[in-house]
C-alpha positions as CSV (number, residue, x, y, z in Angstrom):
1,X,67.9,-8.5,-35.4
2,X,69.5,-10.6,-32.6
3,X,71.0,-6.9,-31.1
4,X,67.4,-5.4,-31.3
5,X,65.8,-7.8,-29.2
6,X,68.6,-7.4,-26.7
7,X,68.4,-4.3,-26.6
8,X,64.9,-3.8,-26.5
9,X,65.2,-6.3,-23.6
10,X,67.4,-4.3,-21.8
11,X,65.6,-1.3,-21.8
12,X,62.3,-2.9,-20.6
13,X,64.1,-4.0,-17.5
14,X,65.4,-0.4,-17.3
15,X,61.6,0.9,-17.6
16,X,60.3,-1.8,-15.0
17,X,62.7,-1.4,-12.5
18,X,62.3,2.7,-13.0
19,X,58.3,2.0,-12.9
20,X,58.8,0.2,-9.3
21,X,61.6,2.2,-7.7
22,X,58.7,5.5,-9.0
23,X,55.9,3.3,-6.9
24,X,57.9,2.2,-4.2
25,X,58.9,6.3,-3.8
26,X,55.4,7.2,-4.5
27,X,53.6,4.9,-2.0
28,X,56.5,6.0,1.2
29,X,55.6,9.5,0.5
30,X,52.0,8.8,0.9
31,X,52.6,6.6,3.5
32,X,54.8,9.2,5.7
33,X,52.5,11.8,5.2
34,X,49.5,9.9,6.7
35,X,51.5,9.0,9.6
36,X,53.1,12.6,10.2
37,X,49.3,13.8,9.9
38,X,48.5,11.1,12.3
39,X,51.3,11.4,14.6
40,X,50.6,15.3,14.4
41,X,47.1,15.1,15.5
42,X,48.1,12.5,18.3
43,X,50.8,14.9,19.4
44,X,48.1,17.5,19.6
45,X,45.8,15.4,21.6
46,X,47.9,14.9,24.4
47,X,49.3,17.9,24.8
48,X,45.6,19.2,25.3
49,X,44.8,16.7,27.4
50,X,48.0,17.9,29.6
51,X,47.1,21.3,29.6
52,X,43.6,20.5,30.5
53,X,45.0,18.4,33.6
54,X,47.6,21.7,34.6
55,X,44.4,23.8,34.3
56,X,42.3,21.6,36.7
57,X,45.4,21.0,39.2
């Protein structure tokens, strides 16, 4: 019985640390997605905004 409980102990830390490392990966994939959408639109900002100054030069 003493073996169980170790074991059963064991494998909950497995599952918790799989569970976080699974959120941690989950939330940077959100996370770089909103900034490379972000960043993207940004990008495309300026470089109509510098086109617009080369077409009024």
């Amino acid at each position: 019985m003493d073996n169980e409980k170790k074991i059963k102990a064991v494998l909950m830390v497995i599952l918790i640390i799989a569970t976080l490392l699974g959120l941690n990966a989950l939330i940077a994939a959100v996370q770089k997605t909103g900034k490379e959408t972000h960043t993207g639109s940004a990008w495309q900002q300026e470089l109509t905004l510098h086109g617009e100054k080369i077409a009024n030069a």
